[in-house]
C-alpha angles and dihedrals in degrees: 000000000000107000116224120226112165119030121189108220099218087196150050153235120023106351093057090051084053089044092052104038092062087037094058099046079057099062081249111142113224119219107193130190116245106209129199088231095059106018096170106034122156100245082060093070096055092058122110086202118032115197120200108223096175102156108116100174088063106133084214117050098227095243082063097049119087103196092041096054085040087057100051091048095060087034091062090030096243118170099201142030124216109197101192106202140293109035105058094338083120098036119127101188091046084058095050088046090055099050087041083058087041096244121144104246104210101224136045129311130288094249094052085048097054100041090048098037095052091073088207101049088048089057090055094062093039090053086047096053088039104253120170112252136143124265112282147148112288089227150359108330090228093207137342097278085064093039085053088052098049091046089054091048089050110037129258116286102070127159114214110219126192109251084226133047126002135214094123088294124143086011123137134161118229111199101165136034090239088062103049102088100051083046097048093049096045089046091052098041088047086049093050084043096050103034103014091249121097095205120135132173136192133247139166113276111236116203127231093340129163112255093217111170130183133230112233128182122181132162133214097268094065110267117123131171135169131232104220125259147301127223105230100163088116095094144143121200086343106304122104125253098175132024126190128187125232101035112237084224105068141081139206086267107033084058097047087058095038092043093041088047089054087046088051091048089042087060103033076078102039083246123185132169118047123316129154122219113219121208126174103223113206134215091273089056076249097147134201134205108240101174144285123257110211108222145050104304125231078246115051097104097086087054085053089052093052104040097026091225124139114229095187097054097047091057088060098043087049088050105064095050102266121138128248107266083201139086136195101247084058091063103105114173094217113191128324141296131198113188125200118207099207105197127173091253131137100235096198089048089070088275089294120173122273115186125193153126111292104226100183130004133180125166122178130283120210153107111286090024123102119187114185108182133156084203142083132162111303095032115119117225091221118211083236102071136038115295104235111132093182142323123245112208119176129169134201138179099271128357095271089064099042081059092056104036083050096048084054092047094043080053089061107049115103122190114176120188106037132026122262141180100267089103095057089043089052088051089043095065096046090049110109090215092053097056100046088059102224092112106136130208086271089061106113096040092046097040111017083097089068103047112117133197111241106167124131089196095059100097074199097083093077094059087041096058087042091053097044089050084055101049096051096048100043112014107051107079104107091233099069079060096248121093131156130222109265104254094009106124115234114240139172098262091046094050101049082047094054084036091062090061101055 
């Protein structure tokens, strides 16, 4: 075992105050990265060493460059590096670089990174240890003449994936032969864009189906356990907006084969660390490996809340070569977690970013409520970086109370100086759908449409109800160019969209 003193965060926000914070509770020193686009960010004040990086005409932002970041750790004499997530979390060469230099790379090997990360490599072992998954290429699709030949084989719809990376990125459904070329370019151009590889490949297309993944830990003697589901459908564009763990749709015995496939997968690649194995789980509980992202997950604290378990501190225990005190038969799932990714985003603008200067921020505190933020009044959510502002995570005894105990802590956020996504999150919990747990993937595009505001605290609902009195006295002859279906109730997303056309 080699013990770890002094870890470098080669990242920032949020996920380097959670580093920390465990780091830290563990005698660990913490070296962060000061950058010239959020020189006074609040991971920076939990940091025992604090190094400049000012350049900003850098070509390569420093948590993207690998010698730099390699530098700085033996610059400031740092034994270890934690990635986060998102920037080289899944790199496999950053990894190497880091084991050639000595340094403890927090997260699994280079070997695990690439196979996993090269989704179709990573079909390939999962064919070969008899995984689920839909039907699919078996590698890279080279051009569109090939792509048009694979979806043939395999039946219209078909979904094209980046080779490399993941987040919803380089993704495009193809329904029909006529679209597959403009999709394939665009997919391909998005995944070079993204990951610097323009590699697709091709699946089936599964309809409406539930994005359930899985929370592995293994060390580096072989054992290897995971830590039950999580619950991802709530997606746009195919990146998640609210987590829960455990998914409303399982069973006892749909989790132990679910759980027990993502353990066989785990080990088909001699993992350790932390990883999380994602599956799409269809109407008839048929489920389908999807792939497997290599690192601690924006997500993974409603897995924490249930199982009290402390991921963070188990990839650097594992690590540093110490075995997992845990087995399987201790894992115990113990209530329920609903977690809220509050991101400076305009909702009714498609969720598109809206960066900003938070003036005044307040979020709940109480027992059963988790707020992880890299943000406080005064911080700037920058264009150049992700747009989270904090996660809410609250917990409560079974799903029906989580609802409720997150509706009432929704209820208390306040962000003042850019939109973010409380709003839809305070629609989310009052939506019928929504509660009975039987939402889909497809969710937000087939339903966004009926969610309704129902906040006494939104000083907006007056000028809601003003405007929709207006609209449907006065704006609803044809030949003013707006009309509204006959029956359909009028509601906030459907009148900026008839607005729009005005």
């Amino acid at each position: 075992m080699t013990r770890i003193t002094r870890i470098l965060i080669a990242n920032r926000g949020e996920i380097a105050v959670r580093i920390m914070r465990t780091a830290r509770s563990m005698g660990i020193n913490c070296v962060a990265i000061r950058t010239a686009a959020e020189p006074d960010a609040l991971y920076l004040s939990m940091a025992d060493i604090i190094h400049s990086e000012e350049d900003e005409l850098a070509e390569i932002p420093v948590f993207l460059d690998v010698e730099k970041l390699i530098g700085i750790a033996l610059t400031t004499e740092c034994n270890a590096i934690h990635p986060g997530y998102g920037f080289l979390s899944e790199n496999a060469y950053f990894a190497e670089k880091c084991r050639d230099n000595g340094i403890i790379f927090i997260g699994p090997s280079p070997d695990a990174i690439y196979k996993m990360g090269n989704k179709p490599v990573a079909r390939q072992i999962a064919l070969k240890h008899r995984i689920p998954m839909a039907m699919g290429s078996t590698g890279s699709v080279a051009n569109e003449e090939e792509a048009l030949s694979q979806a043939a084989r395999i039946g219209y719809p078909v979904i094209i994936k980046a080779a490399s990376g993941g987040g919803g990125r380089g993704m495009r459904v193809v329904r029909q032969e006529s679209d597959m070329e403009r999709m394939f370019i665009l997919a391909s151009r998005e995944a070079e864009k993204a990951f610097n590889d323009p590699g697709v490949f091709i699946e089936k297309y599964i309809e409406n189906p539930k994005h359930i993944e899985f929370q592995i830990l293994g060390d580096t003697h072989g054992n290897i356990i995971h830590l039950g589901e999580r619950e991802c459908s709530i997606q746009r564009k195919h990146q998640k907006l609210l987590e829960e763990a455990p998914s409303p749709a399982l069973n006892e015995e749909l989790r132990r084969r679910m759980g027990e496939t993502a353990v066989r997968i785990a080990r088909a690649v001699g993992y350790y660390s932390a990883g999380t194995v994602e599956f799409l789980l269809d109407s008839d509980h048929n489920f389908y490996f999807m792939e497997m992202n290599t690192r601690i997950q924006v997500e993974h604290p409603v897995t924490e809340m249930i199982t009290g378990i402390d991921l963070i501190e188990q990839q650097i225990r594992i690590a540093s070569g110490e075995k997992l005190t845990i087995m399987q038969e201790d894992i115990r799932l113990t209530g329920w977690a609903i977690e809220c990714r509050i991101n400076a985003e305009d909702v009714q603008a498609g969720f598109a970013p809206a960066p900003g200067k938070i003036e005044k921020i307040s979020f709940p505190d109480e027992p059963g409520v988790r707020i992880d933020t890299g943000v406080r009044a005064g911080s700037s959510i920058v264009a150049s970086y992700d747009s989270m502002i904090a996660k809410l995570i609250v917990t409560g005894k079974d799903r029906h109370e989580a609802i409720i105990n997150t509706k009432q802590a929704l209820d208390k956020v306040w962000i003042k100086g850019t939109k973010t996504t409380v709003p839809f999150f305070r629609m989310l919990m009052r939506n019928p759908i929504f509660q009975a747990g039987t939402f889909t993937t497809a969710f937000i595009e087939k339903d966004l449409e009926k969610f309704h505001q129902c906040s006494e605290y939104e000083e907006s609902i007056a000028a809601w109800i003003a405007t929709k009195l207006f609209v449907e006295e006065n704006l609803t002859d044809k030949s003013a160019g707006i009309s509204f279906e006959q029956g359909r109730e009028l509601t906030p997303w459907l009148l900026r969209k008839r607005l729009s056309q005005f």
